[in-house]
C-alpha positions as CSV (number, residue, x, y, z in Angstrom):
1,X,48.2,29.1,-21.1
2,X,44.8,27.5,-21.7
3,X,43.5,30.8,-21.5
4,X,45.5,31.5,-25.1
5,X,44.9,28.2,-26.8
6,X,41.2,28.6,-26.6
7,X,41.4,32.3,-28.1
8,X,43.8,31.4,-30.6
9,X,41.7,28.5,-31.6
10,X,38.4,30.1,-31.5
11,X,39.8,33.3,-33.1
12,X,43.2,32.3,-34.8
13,X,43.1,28.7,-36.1
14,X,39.8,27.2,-36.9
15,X,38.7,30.5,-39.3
16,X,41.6,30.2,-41.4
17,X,41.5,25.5,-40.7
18,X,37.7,25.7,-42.5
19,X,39.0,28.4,-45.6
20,X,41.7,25.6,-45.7
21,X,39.0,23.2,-46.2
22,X,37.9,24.7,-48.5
23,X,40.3,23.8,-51.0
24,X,40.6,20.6,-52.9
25,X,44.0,20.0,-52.9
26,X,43.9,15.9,-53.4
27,X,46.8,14.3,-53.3
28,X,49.2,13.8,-56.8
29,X,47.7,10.0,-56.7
30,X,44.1,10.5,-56.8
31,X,45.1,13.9,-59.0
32,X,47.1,13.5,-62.1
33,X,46.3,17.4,-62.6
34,X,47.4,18.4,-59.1
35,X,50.1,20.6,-61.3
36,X,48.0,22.2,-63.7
37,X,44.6,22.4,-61.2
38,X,47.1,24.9,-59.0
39,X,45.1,23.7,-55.6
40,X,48.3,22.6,-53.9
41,X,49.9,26.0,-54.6
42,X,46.9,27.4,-53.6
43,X,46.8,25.6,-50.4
44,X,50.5,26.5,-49.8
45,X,50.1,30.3,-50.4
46,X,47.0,30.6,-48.2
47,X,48.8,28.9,-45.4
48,X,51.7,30.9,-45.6
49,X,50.4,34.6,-44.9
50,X,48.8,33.3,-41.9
51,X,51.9,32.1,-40.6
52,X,54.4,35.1,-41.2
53,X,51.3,37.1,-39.4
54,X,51.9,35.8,-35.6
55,X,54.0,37.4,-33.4
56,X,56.4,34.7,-33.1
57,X,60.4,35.8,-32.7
58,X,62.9,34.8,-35.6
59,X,60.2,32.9,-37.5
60,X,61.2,32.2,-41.0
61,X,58.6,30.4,-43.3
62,X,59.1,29.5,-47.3
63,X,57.5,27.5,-49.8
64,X,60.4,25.1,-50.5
65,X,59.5,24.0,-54.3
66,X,61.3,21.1,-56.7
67,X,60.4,20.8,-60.4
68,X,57.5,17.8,-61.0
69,X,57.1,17.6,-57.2
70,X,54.4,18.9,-54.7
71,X,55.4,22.1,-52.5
72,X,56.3,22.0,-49.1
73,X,56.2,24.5,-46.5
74,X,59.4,24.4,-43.8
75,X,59.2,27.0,-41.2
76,X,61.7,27.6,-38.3
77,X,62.2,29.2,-34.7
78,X,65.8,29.7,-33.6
79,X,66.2,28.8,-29.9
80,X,68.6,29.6,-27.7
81,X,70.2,26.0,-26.7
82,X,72.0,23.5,-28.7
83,X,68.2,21.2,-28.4
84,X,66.5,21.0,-31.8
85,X,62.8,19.6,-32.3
86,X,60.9,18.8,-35.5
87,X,57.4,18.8,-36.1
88,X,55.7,17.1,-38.9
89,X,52.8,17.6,-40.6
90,X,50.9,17.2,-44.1
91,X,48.4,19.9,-46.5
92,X,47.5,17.5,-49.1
93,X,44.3,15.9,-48.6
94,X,42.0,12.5,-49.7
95,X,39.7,12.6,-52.4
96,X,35.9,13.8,-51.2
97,X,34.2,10.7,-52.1
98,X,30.0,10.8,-51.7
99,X,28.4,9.7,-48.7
100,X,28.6,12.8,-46.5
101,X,25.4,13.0,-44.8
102,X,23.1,15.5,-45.2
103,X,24.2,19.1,-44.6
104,X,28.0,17.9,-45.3
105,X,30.4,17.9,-47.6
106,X,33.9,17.6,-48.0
107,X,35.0,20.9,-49.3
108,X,32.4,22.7,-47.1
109,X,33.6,22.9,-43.7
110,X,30.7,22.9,-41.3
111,X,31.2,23.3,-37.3
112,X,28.7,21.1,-35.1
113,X,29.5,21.3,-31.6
114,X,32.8,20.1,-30.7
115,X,33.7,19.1,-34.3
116,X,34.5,20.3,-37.3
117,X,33.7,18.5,-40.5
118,X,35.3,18.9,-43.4
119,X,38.2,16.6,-45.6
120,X,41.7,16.7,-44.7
121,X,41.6,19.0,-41.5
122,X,41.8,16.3,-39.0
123,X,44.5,14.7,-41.5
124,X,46.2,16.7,-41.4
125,X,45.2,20.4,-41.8
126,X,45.2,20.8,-38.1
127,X,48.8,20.2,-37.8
128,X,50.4,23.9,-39.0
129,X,48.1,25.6,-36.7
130,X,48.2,23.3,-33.8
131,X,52.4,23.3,-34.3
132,X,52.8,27.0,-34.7
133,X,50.4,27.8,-31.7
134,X,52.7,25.7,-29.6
135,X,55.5,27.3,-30.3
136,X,53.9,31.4,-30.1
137,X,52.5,30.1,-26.9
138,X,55.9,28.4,-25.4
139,X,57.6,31.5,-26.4
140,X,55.9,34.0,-24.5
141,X,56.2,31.6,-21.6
142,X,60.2,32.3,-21.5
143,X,62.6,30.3,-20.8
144,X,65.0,28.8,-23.3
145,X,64.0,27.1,-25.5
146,X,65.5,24.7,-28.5
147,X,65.4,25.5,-32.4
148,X,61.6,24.2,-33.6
149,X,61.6,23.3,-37.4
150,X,58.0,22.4,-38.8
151,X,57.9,20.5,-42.0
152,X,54.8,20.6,-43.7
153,X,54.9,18.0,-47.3
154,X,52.4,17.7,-50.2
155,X,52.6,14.3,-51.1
156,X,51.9,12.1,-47.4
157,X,48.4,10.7,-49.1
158,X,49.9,9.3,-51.9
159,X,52.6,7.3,-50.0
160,X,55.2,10.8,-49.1
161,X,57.1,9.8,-52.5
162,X,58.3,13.7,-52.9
163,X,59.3,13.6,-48.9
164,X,62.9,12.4,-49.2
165,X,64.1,14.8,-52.1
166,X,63.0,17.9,-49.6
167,X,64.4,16.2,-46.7
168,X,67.8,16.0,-48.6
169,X,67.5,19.7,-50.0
170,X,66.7,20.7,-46.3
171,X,68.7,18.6,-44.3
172,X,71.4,21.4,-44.0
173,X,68.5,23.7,-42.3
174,X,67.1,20.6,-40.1
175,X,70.4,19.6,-38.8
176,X,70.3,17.0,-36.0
177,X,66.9,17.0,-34.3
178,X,66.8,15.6,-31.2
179,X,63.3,15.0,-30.9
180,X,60.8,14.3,-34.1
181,X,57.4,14.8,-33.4
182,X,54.8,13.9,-35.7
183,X,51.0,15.0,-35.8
184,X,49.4,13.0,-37.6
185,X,48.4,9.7,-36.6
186,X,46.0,8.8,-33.3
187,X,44.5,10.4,-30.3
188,X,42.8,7.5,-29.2
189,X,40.7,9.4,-26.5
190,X,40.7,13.2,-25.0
191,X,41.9,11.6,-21.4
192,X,45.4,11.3,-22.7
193,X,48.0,11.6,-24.9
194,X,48.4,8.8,-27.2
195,X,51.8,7.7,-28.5
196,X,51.8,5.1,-31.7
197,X,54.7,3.2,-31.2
198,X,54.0,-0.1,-34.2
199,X,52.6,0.5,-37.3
200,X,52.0,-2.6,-39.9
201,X,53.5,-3.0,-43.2
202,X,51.4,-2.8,-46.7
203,X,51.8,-4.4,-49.4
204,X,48.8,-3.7,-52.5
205,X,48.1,-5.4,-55.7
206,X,46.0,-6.5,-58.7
207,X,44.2,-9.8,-59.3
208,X,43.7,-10.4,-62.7
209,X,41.5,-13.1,-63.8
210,X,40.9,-14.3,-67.0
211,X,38.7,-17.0,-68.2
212,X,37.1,-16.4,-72.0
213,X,38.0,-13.9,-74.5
214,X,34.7,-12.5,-74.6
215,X,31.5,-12.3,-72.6
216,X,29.1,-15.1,-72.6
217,X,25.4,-15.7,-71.2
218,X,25.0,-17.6,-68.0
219,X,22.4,-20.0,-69.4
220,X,25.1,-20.7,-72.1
221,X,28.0,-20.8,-69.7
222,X,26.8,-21.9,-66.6
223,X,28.0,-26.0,-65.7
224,X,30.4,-25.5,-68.2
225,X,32.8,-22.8,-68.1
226,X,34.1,-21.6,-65.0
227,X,33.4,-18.2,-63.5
228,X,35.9,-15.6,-63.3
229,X,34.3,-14.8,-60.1
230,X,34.1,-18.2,-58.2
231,X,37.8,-18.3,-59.0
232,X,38.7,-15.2,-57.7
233,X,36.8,-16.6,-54.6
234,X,39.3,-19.8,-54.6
235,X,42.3,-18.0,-55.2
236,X,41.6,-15.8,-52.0
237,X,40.8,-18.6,-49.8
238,X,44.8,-19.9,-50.5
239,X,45.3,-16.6,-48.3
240,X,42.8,-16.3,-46.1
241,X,40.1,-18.2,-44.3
242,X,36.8,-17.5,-45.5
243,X,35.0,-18.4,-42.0
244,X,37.5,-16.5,-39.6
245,X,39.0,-13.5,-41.7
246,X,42.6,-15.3,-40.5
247,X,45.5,-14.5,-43.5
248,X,46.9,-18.4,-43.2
249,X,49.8,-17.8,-44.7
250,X,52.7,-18.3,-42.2
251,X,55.0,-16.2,-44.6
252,X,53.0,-13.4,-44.4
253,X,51.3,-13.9,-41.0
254,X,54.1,-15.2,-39.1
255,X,53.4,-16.1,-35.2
256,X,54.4,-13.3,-32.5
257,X,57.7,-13.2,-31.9
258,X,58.4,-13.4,-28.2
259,X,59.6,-9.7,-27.8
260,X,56.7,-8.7,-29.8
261,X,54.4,-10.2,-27.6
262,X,56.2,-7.9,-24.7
263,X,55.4,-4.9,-26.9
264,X,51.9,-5.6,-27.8
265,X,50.7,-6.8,-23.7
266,X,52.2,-3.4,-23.1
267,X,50.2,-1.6,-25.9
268,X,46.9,-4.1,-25.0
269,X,46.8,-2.8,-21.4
270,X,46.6,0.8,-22.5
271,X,44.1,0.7,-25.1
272,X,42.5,-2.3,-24.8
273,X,39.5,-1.4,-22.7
274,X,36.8,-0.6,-24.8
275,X,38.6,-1.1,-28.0
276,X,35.6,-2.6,-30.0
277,X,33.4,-0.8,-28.5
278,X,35.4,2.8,-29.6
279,X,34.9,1.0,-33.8
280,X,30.8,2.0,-32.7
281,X,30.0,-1.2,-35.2
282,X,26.5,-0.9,-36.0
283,X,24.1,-3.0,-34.1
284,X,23.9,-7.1,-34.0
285,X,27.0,-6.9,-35.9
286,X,30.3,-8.7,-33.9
287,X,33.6,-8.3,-34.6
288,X,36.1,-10.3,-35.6
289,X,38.0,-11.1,-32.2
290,X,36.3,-12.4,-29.2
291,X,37.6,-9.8,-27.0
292,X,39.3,-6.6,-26.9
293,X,42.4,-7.7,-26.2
294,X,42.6,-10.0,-28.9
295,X,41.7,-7.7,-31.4
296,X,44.4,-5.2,-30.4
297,X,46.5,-7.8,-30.8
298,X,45.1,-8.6,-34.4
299,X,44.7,-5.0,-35.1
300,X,48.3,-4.5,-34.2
301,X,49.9,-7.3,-35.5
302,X,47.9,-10.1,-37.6
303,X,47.7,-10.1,-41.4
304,X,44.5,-9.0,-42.5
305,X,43.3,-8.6,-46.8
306,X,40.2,-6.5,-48.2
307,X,39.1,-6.4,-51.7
308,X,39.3,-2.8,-52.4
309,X,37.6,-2.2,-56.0
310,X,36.9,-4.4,-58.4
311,X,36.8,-4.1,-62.5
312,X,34.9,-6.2,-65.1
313,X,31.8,-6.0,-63.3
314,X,28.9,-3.9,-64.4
315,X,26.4,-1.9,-61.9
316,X,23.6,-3.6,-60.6
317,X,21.6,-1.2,-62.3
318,X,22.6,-2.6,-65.8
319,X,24.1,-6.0,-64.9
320,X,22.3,-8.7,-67.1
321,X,22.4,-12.4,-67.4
322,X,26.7,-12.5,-68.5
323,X,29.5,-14.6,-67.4
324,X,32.3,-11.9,-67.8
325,X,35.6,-12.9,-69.2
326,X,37.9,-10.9,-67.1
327,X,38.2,-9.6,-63.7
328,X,40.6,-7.4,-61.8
329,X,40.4,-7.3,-58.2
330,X,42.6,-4.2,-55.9
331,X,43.7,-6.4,-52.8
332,X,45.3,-4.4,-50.1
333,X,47.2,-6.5,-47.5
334,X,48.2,-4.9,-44.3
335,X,51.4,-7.5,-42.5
336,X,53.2,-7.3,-39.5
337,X,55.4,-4.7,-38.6
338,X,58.5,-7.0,-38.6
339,X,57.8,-8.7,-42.1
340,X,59.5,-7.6,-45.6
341,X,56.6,-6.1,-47.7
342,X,58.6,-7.2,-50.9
343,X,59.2,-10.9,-49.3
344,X,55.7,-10.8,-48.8
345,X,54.4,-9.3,-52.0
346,X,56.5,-12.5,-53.6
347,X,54.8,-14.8,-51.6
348,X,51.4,-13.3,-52.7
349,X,52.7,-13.6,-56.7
350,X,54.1,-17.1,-55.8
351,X,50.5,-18.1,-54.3
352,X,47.9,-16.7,-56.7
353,X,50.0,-17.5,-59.7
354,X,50.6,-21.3,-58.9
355,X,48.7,-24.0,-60.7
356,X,45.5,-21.5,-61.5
357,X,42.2,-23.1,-61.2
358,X,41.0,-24.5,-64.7
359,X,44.1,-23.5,-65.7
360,X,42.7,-19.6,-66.4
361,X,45.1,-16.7,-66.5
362,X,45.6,-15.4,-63.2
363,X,48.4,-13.0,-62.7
364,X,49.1,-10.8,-59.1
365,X,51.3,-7.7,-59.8
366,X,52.0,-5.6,-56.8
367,X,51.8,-2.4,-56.6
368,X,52.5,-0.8,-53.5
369,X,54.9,-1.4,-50.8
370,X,55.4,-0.7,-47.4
371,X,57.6,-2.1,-44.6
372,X,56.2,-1.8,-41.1
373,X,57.9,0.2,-38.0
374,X,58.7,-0.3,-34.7
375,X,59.9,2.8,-32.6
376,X,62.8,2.6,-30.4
377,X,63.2,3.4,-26.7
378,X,63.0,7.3,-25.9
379,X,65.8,8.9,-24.3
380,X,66.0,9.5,-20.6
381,X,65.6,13.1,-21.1
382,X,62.7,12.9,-23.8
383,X,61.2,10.2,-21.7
384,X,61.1,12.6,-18.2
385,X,59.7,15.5,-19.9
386,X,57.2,13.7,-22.1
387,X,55.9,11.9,-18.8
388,X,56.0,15.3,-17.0
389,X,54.0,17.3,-18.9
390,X,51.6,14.4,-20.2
391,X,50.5,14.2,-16.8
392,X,50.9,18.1,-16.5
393,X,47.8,18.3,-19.6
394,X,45.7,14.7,-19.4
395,X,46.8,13.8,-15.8
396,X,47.7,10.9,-17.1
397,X,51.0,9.2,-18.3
398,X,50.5,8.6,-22.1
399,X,48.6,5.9,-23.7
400,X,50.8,3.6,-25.7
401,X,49.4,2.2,-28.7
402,X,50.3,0.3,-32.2
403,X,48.8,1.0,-35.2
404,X,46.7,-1.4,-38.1
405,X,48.1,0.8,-40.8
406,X,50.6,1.8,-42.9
407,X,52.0,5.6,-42.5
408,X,55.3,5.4,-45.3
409,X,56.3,8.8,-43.9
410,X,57.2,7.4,-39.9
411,X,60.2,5.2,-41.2
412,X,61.3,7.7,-43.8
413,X,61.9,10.1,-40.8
414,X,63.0,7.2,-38.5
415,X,65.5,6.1,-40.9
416,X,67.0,9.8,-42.2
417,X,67.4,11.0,-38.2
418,X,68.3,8.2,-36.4
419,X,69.6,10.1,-33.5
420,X,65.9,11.5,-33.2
421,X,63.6,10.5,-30.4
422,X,60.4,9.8,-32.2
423,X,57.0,10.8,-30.8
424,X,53.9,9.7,-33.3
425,X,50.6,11.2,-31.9
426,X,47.6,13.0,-33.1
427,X,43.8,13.7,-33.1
428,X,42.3,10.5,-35.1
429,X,40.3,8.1,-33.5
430,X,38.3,5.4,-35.2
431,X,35.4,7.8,-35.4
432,X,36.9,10.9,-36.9
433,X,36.1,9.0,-40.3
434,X,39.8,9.9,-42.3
435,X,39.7,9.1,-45.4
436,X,36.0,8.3,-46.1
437,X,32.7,10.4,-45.6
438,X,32.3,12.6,-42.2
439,X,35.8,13.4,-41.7
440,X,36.1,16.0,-38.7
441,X,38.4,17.3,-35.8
442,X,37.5,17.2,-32.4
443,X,38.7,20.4,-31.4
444,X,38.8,20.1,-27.6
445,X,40.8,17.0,-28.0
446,X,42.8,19.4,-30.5
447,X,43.1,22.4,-28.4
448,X,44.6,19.8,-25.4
449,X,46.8,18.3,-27.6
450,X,48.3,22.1,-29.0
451,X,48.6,22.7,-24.6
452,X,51.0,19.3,-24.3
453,X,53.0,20.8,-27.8
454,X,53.6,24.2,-25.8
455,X,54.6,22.3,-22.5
456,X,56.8,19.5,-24.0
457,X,58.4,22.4,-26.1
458,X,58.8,24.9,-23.7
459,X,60.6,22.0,-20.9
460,X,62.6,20.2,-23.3
């Protein structure tokens, strides 16, 4: 079996995973042109060739399509038992941003070593091949084995808002899973296979500050008229404590419940060890938490705010000598799993809007939302084969973890296939750089992960 992942990565998958790179197909939010641009199509028609190509029996593959939303690709293996299993993935991708060092970029896909670098092939390129390699390789093992649906969506980077529309037109084909297995969220280390089991909520929002109604120099203002940006400072420090990072709101940072605290000792003895250490901080610089177990705990649980963008302020490069009128500030809140994210987007409105500082115009208008998730106990069955052949690949049981951030696309699944075991892993680690500058897969971590798929698959 290794034998054949290797080849049909080397040979197969990671050709066709860096022409995929190649293709800016940013997700709808960070592309109002997605439509008219065509990448996403694009990306969809060059996956699909690729897959009706392997020499899998009964696959069926189609671009599924609804007017104003992004395609999605659902493919599907009839087995021969009543078992069904569905795989996740996603195609769109993050913007490119700058930063890449040199010899990078994001729509260049460039192969050092045991990584690949490139955007959105870690998330979540990866996941078709690695999905569809599992299930060519647990075929020809034998056996019987259960229907295998893989559902591949457009829209996961801007929040999965087209998700539930093709989940309703394709629940008919889906049926019942039994198992949902998602691949796209952590593989905290090669040595095992990592299971996310919490994820926190989100809730994001704009600060608006107003002060003058227009601009004014700071030897004018200064001692007399209140900065925009020293308020914005105060009205932050209602949330969170400026010397410890600490959200002090008990509303929105509640204490641990008791069975929570169960759930994260049982998380914090799995990935704990080396947990700092695994962020690589640059150094002389510490962390927030005096220890690793604390900061899983805060990673997993606490509150915690960043300042994401700011308007009203010029460049450096062209700043001069100006008290500016009006400043908007993108806060992004990540709360515990357990707490409403509209409760708590209240509480925010309630807090920044009270009794402004010098009386300026301050208003806080959410805009995003995102209730956390907790997963339920596995079933006996998914339970004995997941340990099984966990310790089969890794020879190790899996590594439980929680999650800091918000994945919208986890509870929408949770919630429409409740019957469904849910088993969240991937390839990310705090050093595959999603989202920002460097991104890569580490493709032995990738290949081991596509072995456990074909195992799990072909045993369930």
């Amino acid at each position: 079996m290794r034998d054949f992942i290797e080849q049909y990565w080397e040979k197969v998958a990671l050709p066709a995973l860096m022409e995929f790179g190649r293709i800016p197909n940013v997700s709808p939010a960070y592309a109002p042109n997605w439509e008219t641009d065509g990448h996403m199509e694009r990306a969809a028609q060059f996956l699909k060739p690729g897959v009706e190509g392997r020499p899998i029996k009964g696959l069926t593959i189609e671009i599924v399509r609804i007017f104003g939303k992004t395609p999605t690709i659902f493919i599907q293996v009839p087995g021969r038992t009543d078992a069904s299993i569905l795989m996740y993935g996603h195609m769109d991708k993050q913007p490119g941003m700058d930063g890449w060092r040199t010899g990078l970029g994001p729509w260049t896909p460039v192969r050092e070593g045991d990584n690949l670098y490139g955007r959105g092939l870690a998330d979540d390129g990866y996941a078709i091949f690695a999905a569809l390699g599992a299930v060519e390789i647990a075929q020809q093992s034998g056996g019987t084995l259960p229907t295998v649906s893989i559902l591949i969506e457009g829209s996961e980077e801007s929040g999965s808002f087209d998700l539930p529309a093709y989940l309703d037109l394709l629940k008919d084909k889906i049926g019942t899973p039994d198992v949902a297995i998602t691949l796209d969220c952590d593989g905290r280390d090669e040595k095992h296979l990592t299971l996310t089991e919490s994820l926190r909520g989100l809730v994001n929002g704009m600060l608006t500050i107003e002060t003058l109604d227009n601009a004014m120099h700071s030897g004018m203002g200064t001692g007399v008229v209140p900065s925009a940006m020293r308020i914005m400072r105060m009205l932050l420090d209602r949330i969170e404590d400026p010397a410890t990072g600490q959200i002090t709101n008990t509303t929105i940072n509640p204490p641990m419940p008791a069975h929570m605290c169960t759930v994260c000792d049982k998380m914090s003895a799995g990935c704990a060890q080396d947990f700092i250490a695994s962020y690589e901080l640059p150094q002389g610089l510490k962390a927030m938490a005096p220890n690793d177990e604390e900061a899983v705990k805060q990673n997993l649980w606490s509150a915690g705010m960043e300042v994401v963008g700011i308007t009203g302020l010029p460049a450096v490069e062209v700043a001069g000598n100006v008290m500016h009128p009006k400043i908007v500030a993108k806060l992004s809140f990540r709360i515990p799993p357990l707490v409403d994210c509209r409760s708590a987007a209240e509480e925010l409105k309630r807090v920044f809007e009270s009794d402004p500082p010098y009386g300026a115009r301050v208003t806080f208008v959410p805009t995003e939302f995102d209730n956390g998730w907790c997963a339920q106990p596995l079933s006996d069955k998914t339970e004995k084969v997941l340990t099984k052949t966990a310790h089969d690949v890794y020879g190790t049981t899996p590594l439980t973890i929680g999650i800091g951030a918000s994945i919208p696309f986890i509870g929408m699944i949770a919630s429409r296939f409740p019957k469904a075991d849910n088993i969240v892993t991937g390839v990310l680690t705090p050093t595959t750089h999603e989202h920002g500058p460097n991104e890569h897969l580490p493709i032995s971590a990738t290949k081991r992960l596509t072995e456990w798929l074909a195992r799990f698959i072909a045993e369930y």
